[in-house]
Each structure stands twice: as C-alpha cells, then as structure tokens.
Backbone as JSON Lines, residues from 0, in Angstrom:
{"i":0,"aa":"X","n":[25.65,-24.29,-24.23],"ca":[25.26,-25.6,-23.77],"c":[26.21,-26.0,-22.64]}
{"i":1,"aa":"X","n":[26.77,-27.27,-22.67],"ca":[27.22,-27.65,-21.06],"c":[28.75,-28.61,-21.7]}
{"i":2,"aa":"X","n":[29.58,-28.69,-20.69],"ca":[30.6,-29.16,-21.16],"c":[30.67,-30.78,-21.81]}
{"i":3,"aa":"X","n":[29.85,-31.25,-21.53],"ca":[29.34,-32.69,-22.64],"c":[29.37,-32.54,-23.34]}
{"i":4,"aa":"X","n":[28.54,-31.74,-24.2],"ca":[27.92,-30.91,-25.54],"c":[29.13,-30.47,-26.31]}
{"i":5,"aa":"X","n":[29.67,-29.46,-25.56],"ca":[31.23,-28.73,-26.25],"c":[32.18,-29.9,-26.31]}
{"i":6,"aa":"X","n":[32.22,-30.55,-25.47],"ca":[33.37,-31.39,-25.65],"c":[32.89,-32.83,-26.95]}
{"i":7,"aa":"X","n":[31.61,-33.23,-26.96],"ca":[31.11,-34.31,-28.14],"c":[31.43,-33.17,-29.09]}
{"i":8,"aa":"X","n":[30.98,-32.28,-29.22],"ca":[31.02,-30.72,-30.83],"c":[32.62,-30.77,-30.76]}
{"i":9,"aa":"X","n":[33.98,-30.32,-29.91],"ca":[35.15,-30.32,-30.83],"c":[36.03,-31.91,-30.84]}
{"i":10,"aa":"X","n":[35.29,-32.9,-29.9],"ca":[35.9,-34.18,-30.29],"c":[35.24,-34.78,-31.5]}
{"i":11,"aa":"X","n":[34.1,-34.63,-31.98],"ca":[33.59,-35.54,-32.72],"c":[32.5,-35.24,-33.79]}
{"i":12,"aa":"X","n":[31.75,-34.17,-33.49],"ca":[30.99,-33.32,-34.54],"c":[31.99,-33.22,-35.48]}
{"i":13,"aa":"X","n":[33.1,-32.13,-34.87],"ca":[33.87,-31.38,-36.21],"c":[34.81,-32.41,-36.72]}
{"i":14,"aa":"X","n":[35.18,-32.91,-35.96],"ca":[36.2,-34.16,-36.85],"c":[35.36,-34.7,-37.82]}
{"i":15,"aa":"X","n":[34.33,-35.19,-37.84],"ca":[33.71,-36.06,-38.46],"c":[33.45,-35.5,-39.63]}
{"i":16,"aa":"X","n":[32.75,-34.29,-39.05],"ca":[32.45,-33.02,-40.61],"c":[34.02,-33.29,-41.5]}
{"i":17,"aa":"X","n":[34.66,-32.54,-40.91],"ca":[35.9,-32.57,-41.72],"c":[36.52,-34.05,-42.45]}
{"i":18,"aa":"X","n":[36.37,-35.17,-41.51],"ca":[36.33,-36.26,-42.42],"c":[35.26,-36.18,-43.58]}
{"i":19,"aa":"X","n":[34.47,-35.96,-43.48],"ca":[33.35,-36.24,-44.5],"c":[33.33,-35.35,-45.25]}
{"i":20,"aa":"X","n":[34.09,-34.38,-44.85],"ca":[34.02,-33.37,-46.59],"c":[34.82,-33.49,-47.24]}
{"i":21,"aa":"X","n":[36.6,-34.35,-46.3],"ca":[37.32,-34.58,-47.39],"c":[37.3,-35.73,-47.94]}
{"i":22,"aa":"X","n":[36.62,-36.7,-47.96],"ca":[36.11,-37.91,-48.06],"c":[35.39,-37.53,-49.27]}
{"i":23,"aa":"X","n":[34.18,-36.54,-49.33],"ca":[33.55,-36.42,-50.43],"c":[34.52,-35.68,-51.17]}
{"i":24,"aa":"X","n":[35.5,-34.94,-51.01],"ca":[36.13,-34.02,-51.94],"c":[36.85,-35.11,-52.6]}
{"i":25,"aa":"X","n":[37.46,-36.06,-52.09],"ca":[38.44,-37.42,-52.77],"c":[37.76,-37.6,-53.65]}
{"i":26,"aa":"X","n":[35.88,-38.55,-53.41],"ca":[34.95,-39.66,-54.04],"c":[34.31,-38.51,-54.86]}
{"i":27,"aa":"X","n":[33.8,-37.34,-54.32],"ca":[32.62,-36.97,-54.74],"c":[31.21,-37.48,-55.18]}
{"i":28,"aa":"X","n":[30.91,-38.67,-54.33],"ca":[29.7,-39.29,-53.79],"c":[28.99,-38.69,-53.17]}
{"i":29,"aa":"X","n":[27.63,-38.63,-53.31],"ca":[26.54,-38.09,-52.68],"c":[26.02,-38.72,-51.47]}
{"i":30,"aa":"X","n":[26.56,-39.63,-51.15],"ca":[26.83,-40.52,-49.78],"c":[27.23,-39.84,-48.77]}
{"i":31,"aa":"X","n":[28.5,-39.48,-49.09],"ca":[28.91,-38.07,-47.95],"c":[28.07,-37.17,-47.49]}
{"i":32,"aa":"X","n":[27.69,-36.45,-48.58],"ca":[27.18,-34.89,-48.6],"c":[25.58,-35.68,-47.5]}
{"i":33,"aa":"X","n":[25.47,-36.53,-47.85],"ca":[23.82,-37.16,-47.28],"c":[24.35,-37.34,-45.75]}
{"i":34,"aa":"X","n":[25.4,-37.85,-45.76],"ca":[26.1,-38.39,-44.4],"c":[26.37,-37.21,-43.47]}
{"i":35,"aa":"X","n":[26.58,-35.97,-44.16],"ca":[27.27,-34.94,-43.56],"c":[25.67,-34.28,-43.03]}
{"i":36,"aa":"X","n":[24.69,-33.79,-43.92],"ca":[23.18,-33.35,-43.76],"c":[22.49,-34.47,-42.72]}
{"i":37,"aa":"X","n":[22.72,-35.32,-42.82],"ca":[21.98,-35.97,-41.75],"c":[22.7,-35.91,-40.31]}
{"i":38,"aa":"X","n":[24.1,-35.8,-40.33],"ca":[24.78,-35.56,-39.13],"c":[24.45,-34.11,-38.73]}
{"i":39,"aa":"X","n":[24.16,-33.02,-39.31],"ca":[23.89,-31.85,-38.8],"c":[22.75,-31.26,-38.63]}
{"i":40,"aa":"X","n":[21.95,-32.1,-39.2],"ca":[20.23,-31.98,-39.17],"c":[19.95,-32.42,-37.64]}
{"i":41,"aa":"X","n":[20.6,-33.89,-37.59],"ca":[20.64,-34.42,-35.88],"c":[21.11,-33.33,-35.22]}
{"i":42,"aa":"X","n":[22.21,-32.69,-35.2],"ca":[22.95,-31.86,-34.52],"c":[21.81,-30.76,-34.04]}
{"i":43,"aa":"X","n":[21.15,-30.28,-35.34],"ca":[20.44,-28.99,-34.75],"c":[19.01,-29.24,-34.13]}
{"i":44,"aa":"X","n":[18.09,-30.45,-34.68],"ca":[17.44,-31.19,-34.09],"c":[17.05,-31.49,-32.49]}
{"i":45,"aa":"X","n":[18.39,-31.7,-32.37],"ca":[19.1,-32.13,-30.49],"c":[19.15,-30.77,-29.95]}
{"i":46,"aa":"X","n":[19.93,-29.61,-30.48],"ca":[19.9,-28.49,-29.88],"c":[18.65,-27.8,-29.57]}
{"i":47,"aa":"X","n":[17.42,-27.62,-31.08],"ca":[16.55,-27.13,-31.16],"c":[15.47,-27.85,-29.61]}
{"i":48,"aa":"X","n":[15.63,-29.62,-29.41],"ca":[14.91,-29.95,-28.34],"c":[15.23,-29.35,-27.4]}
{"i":49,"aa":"X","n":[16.7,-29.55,-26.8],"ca":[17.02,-29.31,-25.91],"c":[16.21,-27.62,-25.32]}
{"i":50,"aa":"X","n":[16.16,-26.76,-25.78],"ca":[16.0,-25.35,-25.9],"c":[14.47,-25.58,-25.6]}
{"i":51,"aa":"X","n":[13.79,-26.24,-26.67],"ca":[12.03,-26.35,-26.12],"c":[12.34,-27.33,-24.09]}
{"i":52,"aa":"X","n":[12.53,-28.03,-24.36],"ca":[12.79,-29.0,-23.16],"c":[12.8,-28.07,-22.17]}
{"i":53,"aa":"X","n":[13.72,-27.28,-22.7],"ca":[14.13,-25.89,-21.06],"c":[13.06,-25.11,-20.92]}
{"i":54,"aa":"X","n":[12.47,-24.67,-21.93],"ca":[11.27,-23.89,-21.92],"c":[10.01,-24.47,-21.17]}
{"i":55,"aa":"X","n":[9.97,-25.18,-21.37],"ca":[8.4,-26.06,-20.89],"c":[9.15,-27.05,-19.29]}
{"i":56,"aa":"X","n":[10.26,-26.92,-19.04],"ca":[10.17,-27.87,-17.4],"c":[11.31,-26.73,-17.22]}
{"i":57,"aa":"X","n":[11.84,-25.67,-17.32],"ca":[12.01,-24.88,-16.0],"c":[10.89,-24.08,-15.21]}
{"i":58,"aa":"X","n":[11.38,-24.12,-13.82],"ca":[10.42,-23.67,-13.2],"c":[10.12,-22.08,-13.11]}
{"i":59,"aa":"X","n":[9.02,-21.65,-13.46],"ca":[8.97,-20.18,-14.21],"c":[8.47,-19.08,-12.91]}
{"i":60,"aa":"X","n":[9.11,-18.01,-12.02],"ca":[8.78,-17.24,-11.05],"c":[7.87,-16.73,-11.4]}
{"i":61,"aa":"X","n":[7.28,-15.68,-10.08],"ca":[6.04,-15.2,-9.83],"c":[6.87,-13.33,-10.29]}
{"i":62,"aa":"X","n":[6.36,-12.81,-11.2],"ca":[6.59,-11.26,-11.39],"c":[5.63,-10.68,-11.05]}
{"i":63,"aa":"X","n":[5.88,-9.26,-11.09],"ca":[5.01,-8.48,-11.07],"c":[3.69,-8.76,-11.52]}
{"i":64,"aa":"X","n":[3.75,-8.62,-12.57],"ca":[2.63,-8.4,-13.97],"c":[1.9,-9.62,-13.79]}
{"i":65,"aa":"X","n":[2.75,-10.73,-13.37],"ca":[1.48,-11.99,-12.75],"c":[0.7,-11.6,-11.69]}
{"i":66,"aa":"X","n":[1.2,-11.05,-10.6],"ca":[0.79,-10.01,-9.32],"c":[-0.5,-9.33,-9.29]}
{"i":67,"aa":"X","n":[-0.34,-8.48,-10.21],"ca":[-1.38,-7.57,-10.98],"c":[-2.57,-8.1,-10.89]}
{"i":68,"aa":"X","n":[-3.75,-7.38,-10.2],"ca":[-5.06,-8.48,-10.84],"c":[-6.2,-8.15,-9.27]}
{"i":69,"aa":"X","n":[-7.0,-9.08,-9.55],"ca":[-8.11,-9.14,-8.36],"c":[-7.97,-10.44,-7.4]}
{"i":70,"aa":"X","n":[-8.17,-10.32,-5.95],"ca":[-7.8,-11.75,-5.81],"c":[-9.24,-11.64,-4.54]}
{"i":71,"aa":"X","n":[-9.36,-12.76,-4.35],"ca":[-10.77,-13.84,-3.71],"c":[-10.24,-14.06,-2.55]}
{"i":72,"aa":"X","n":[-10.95,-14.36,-1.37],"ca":[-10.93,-15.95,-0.58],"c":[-10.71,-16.83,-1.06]}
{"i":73,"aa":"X","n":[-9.54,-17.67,-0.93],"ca":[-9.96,-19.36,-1.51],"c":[-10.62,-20.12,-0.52]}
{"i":74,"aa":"X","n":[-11.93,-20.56,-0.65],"ca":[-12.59,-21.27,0.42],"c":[-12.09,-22.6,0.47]}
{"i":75,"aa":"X","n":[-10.87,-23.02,-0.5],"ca":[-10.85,-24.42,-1.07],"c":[-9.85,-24.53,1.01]}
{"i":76,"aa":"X","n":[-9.41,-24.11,0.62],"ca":[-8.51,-24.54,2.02],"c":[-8.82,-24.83,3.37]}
{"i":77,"aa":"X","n":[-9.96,-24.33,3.67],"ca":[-10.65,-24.0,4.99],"c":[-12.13,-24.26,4.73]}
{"i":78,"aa":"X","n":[-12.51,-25.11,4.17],"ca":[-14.1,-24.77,3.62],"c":[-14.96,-24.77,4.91]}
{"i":79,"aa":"X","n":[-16.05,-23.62,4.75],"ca":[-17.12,-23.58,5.91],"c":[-17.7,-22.24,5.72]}
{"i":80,"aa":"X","n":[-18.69,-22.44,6.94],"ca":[-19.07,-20.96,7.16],"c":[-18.4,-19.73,6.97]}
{"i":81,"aa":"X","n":[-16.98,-19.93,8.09],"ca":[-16.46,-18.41,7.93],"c":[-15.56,-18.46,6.96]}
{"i":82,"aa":"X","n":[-14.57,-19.82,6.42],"ca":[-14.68,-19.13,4.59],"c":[-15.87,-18.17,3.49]}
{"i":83,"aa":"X","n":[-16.83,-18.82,4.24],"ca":[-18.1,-18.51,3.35],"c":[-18.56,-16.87,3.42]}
{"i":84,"aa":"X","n":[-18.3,-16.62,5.01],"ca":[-18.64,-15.18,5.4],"c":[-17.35,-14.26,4.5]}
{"i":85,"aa":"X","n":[-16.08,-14.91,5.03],"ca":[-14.72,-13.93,4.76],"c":[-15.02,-14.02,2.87]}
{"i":86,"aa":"X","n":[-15.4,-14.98,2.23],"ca":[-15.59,-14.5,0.79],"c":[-16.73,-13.91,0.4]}
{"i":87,"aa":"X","n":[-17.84,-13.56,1.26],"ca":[-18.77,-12.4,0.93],"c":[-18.21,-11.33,1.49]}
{"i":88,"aa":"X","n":[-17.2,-10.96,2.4],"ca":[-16.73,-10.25,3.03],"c":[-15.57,-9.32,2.38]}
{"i":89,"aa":"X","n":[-14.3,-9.71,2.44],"ca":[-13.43,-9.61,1.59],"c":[-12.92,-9.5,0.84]}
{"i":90,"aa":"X","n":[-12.02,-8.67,0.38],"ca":[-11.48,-9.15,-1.14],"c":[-10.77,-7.74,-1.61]}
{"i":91,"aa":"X","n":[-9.41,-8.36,-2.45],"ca":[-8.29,-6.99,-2.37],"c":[-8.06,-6.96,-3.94]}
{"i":92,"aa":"X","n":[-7.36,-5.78,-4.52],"ca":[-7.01,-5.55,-5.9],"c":[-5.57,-5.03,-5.78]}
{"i":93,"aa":"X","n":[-4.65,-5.81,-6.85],"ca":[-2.84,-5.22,-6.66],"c":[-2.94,-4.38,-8.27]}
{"i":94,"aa":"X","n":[-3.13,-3.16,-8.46],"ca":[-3.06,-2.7,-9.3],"c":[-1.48,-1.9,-10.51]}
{"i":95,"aa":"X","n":[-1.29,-2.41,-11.63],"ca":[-0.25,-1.98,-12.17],"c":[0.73,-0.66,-11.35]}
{"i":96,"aa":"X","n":[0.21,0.77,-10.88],"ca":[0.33,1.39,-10.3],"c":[1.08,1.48,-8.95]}
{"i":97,"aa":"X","n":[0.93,0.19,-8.74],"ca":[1.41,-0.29,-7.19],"c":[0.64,0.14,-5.95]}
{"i":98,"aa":"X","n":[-0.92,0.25,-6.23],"ca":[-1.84,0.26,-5.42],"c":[-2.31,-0.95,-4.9]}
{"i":99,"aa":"X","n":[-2.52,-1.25,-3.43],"ca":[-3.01,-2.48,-2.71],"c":[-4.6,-1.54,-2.04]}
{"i":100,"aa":"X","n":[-5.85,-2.45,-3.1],"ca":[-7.33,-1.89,-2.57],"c":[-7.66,-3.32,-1.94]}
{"i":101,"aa":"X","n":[-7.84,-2.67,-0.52],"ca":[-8.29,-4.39,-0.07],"c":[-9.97,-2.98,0.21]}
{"i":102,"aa":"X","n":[-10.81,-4.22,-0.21],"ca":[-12.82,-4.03,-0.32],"c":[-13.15,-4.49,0.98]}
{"i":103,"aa":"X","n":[-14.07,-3.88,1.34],"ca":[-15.16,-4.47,2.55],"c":[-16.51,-4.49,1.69]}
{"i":104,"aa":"X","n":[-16.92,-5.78,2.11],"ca":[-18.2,-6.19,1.02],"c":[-18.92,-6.88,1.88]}
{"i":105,"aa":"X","n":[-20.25,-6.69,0.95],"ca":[-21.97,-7.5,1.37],"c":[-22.16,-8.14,0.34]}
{"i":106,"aa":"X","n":[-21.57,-9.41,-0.17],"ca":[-21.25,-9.82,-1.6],"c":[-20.72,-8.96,-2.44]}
{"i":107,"aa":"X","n":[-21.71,-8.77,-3.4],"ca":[-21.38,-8.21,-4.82],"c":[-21.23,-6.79,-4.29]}
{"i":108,"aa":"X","n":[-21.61,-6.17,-3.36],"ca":[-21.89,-4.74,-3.28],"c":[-20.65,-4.14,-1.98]}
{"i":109,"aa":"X","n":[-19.69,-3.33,-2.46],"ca":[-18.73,-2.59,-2.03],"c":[-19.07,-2.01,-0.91]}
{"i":110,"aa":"X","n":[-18.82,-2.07,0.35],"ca":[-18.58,-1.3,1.28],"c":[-17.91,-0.2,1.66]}
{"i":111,"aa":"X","n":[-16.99,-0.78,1.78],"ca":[-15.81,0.75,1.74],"c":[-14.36,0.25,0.92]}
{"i":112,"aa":"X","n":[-13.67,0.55,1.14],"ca":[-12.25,0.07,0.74],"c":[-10.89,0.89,1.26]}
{"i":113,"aa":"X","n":[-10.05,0.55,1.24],"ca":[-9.08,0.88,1.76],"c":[-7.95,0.84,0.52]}
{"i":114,"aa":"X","n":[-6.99,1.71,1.06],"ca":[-5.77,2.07,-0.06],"c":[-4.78,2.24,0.21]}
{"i":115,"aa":"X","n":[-3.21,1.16,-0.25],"ca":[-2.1,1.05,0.28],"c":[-1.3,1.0,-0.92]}
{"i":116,"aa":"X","n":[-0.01,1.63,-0.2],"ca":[0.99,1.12,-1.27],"c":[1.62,0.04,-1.43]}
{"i":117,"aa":"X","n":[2.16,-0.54,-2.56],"ca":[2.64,-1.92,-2.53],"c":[4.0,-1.78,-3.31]}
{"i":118,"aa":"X","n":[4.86,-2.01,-2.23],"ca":[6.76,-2.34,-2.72],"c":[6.87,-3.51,-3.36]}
{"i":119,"aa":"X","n":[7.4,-3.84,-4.33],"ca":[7.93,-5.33,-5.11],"c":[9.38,-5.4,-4.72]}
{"i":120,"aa":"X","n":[9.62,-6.74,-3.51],"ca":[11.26,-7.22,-3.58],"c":[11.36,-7.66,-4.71]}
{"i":121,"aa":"X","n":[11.63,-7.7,-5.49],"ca":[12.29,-8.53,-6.79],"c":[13.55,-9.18,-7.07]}
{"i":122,"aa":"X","n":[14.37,-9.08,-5.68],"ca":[15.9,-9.75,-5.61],"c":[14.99,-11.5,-4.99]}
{"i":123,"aa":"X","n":[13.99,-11.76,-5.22],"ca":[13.58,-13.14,-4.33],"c":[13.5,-13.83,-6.42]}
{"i":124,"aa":"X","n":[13.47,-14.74,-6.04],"ca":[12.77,-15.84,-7.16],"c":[11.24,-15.87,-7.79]}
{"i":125,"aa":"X","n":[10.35,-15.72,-6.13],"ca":[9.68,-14.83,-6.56],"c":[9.14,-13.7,-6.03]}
{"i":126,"aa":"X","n":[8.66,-12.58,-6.52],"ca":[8.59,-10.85,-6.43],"c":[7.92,-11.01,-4.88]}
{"i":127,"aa":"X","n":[8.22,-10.61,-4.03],"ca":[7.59,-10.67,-2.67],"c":[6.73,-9.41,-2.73]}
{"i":128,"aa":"X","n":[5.65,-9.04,-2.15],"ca":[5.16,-8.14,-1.67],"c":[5.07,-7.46,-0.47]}
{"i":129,"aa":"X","n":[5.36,-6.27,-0.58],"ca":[5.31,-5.29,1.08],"c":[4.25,-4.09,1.17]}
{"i":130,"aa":"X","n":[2.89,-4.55,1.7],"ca":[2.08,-3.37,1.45],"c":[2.68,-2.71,2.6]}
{"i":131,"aa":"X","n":[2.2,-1.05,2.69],"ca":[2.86,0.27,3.7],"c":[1.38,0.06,4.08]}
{"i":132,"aa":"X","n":[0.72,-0.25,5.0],"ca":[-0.57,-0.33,5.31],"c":[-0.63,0.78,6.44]}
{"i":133,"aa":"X","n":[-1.59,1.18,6.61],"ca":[-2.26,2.15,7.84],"c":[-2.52,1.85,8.76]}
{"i":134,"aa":"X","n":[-2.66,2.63,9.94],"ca":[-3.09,1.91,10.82],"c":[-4.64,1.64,11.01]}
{"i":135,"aa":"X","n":[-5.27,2.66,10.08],"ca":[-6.91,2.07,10.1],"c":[-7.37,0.78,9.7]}
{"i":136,"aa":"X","n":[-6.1,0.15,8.43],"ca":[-6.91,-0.86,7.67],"c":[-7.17,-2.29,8.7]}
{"i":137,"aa":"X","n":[-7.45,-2.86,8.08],"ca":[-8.49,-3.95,8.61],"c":[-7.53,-4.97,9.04]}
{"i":138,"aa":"X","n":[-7.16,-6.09,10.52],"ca":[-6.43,-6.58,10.59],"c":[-6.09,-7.53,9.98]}
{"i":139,"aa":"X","n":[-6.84,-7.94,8.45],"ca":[-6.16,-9.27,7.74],"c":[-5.52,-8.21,6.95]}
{"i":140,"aa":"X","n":[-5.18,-7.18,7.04],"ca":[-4.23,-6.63,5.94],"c":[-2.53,-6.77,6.33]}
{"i":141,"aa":"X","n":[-1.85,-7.72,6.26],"ca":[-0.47,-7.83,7.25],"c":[0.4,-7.19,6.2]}
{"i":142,"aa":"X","n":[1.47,-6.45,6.35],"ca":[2.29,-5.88,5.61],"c":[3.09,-6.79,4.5]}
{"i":143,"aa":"X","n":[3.5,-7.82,5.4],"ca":[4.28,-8.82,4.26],"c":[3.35,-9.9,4.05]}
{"i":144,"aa":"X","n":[2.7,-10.34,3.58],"ca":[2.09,-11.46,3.48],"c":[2.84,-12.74,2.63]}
{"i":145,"aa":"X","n":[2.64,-13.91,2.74],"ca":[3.43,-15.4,2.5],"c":[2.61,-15.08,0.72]}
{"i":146,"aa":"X","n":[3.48,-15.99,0.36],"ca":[3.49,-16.47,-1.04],"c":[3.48,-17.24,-1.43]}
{"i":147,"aa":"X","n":[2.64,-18.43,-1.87],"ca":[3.16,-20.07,-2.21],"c":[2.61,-20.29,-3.39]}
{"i":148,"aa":"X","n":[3.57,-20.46,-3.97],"ca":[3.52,-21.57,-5.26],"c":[4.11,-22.9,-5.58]}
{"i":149,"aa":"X","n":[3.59,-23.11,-6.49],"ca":[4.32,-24.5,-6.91],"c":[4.37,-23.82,-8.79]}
{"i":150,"aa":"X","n":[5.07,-22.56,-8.75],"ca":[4.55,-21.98,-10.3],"c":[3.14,-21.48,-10.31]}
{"i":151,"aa":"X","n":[2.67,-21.59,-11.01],"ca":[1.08,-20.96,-11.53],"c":[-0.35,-21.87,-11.01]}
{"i":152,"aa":"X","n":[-0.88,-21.73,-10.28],"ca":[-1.35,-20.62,-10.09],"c":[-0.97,-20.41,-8.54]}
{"i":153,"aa":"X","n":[-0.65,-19.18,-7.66],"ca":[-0.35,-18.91,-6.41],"c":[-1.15,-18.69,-5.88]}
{"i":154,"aa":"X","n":[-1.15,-18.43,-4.27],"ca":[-2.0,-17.45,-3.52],"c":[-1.03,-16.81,-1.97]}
{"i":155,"aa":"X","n":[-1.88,-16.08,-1.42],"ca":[-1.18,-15.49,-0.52],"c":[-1.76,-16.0,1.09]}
{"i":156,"aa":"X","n":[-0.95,-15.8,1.97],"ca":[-1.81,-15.79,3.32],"c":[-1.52,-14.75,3.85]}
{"i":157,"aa":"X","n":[-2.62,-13.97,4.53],"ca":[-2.49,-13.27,5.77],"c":[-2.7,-13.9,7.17]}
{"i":158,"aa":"X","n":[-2.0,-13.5,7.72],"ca":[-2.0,-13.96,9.23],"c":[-2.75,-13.02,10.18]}
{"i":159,"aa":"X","n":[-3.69,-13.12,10.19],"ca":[-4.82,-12.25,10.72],"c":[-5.22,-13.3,12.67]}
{"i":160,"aa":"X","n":[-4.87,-11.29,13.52],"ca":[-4.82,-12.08,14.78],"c":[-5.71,-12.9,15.11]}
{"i":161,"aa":"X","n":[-7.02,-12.71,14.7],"ca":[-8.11,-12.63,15.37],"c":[-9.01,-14.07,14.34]}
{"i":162,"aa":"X","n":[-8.52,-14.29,13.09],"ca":[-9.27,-15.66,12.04],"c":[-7.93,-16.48,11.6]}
{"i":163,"aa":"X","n":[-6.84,-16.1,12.4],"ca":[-5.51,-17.13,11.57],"c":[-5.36,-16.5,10.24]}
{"i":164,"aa":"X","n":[-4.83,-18.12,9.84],"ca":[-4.68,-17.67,8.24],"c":[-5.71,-17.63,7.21]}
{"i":165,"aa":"X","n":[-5.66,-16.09,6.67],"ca":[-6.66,-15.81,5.73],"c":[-6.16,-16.23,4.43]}
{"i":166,"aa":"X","n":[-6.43,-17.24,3.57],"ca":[-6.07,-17.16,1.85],"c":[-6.62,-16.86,1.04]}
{"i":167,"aa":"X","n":[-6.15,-15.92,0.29],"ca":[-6.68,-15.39,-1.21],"c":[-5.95,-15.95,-2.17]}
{"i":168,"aa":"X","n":[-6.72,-16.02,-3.02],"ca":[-5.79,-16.63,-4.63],"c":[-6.7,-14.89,-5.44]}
{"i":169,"aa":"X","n":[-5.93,-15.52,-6.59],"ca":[-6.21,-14.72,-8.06],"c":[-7.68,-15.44,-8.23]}
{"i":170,"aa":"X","n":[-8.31,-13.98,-8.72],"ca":[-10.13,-14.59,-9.04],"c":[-11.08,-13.52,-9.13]}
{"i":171,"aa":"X","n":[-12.18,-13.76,-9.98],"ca":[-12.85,-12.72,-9.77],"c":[-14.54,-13.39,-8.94]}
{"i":172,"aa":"X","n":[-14.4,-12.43,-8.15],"ca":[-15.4,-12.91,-7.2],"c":[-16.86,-13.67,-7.71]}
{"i":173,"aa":"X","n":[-17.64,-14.23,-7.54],"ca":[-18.69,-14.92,-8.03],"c":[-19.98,-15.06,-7.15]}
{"i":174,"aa":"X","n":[-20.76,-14.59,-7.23],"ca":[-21.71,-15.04,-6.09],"c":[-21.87,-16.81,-5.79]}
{"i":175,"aa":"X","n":[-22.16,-16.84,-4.4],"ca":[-22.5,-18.17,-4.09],"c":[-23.57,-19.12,-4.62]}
{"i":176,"aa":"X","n":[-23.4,-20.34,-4.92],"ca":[-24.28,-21.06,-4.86],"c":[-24.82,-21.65,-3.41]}
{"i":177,"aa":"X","n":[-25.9,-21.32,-2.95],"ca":[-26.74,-21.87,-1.81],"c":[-28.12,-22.47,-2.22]}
C-alpha cells in the first residue's frame, strides 16, 4: 500500500490491537475481543476495496491477444460514400501467428489478399504494431499505423496517400443496409 496506510498500520492499527488485547487480558470482556474484530474486519474491508477500486479504474493497455482478431472500416468517423465503398472494399486480419491479411473485397466475397508480417513493440503502454509490408500491397497498408484508445474498444489509422486517413476498428464485417 502507500505510506499513509503503513504509517496509520504501525501508528495506530497495532497500538490499538495491542491495547485491546491487553485490556481484554486484564477484564476479559467480550467488549474487547468485539472491539478488536470490528477494528480488523474494517481493516481488511478497506484493503479488500481498495484492491477492487484499482482493478476496475486503472487504465488497462492494449496487448497482443486484444490485437488478435478481424478488423472493418469504421464508417462512424467519415460517414459517406467512400466510407461506404472502402467498407465493401477493405478489410485486414492480425492473426495469433503474427500474420497481417489485409482482403480486397466485393462485399462479402474475397478478392485477393495479401500477406505480411506483424512485429509487436511491447516496450509502449500500448503494443504498437509494425507490419514488414511489400512492395505490392495496397497503399492503405502503412507499415506503422496510429493506435488510439481511450482503453477498449481501439482502432487504427492508416495514412493512405491517395484517401487520407483510413480507420479500421475490431469487427466482423456485415453487409449493408441500403
């Protein structure tokens, strides 16, 4: 815990314990022993929160294994037509393996695909990605691509010369409603 904590635990936890056990050892009243259980019930109580507290509001990085997966166009950012085209168009897979398949698509139906390797920095907060791309693949494939979160859920941008920034999130593709 933190030096508040240690310093209330040997100024005043343990004194108190120790008053109160020799207090009950003098009386041998059940007053004490109640006095002493309720002081340490609080004690572990406070610790036990504290510990959930950390769990649920620290802010939790992006790993690998979150990485992992299929990811979309997000049309949410750019909505229009050529969102609309680039998500019938598009669309990449980061596989356990450390394979980067970015798809060329007519919707639902696969075109070709392409196949890269994918490095994990993992000295960042969160896991950066470095695909080794080719020189055939397609120009929204940029080697390092951006990362933004705010925690869960992320997405990426490519900086593609020729449409700006392309964003994908995590998703599995869906046909359109028109």
């Amino acid at each position: 815990m933190g030096f508040g904590f240690n310093f209330l635990m040997l100024f005043g936890i343990f004194p108190l314990t120790i008053f109160l056990i020799i207090i009950w050892l003098i009386n041998r009243k059940k007053l004490y022993v109640k006095a002493l259980a309720i002081l340490w019930i609080s004690v572990l109580g406070l610790i036990a929160l504290s510990y959930i507290a950390r769990y649920l509001f620290t802010k939790k990085g992006i790993t690998k294994r979150s990485i992992y997966g299929e990811y979309i166009i997000d049309r949410t950012k750019f909505p229009g037509k050529q969102a609309d085209w680039q998500y019938q168009s598009f669309r990449f897979k980061i596989t356990a393996d450390h394979q980067f398949i970015f798809y060329y698509t007519e919707g639902a139906k696969v075109i070709k695909s392409d196949t890269a390797q994918v490095v994990f920095l993992e000295k960042y907060f969160n896991h950066r990605m470095i695909i080794k791309r080719n020189a055939k693949m397609h120009h929204i494939v940029e080697p390092a691509p951006a990362l933004y979160s705010k925690g869960q859920p992320f997405y990426y941008v490519f900086r593609s010369p020729k449409f700006g920034n392309v964003f994908f999130k995590k998703g599995i593709w869906k046909p359109l409603n028109k």
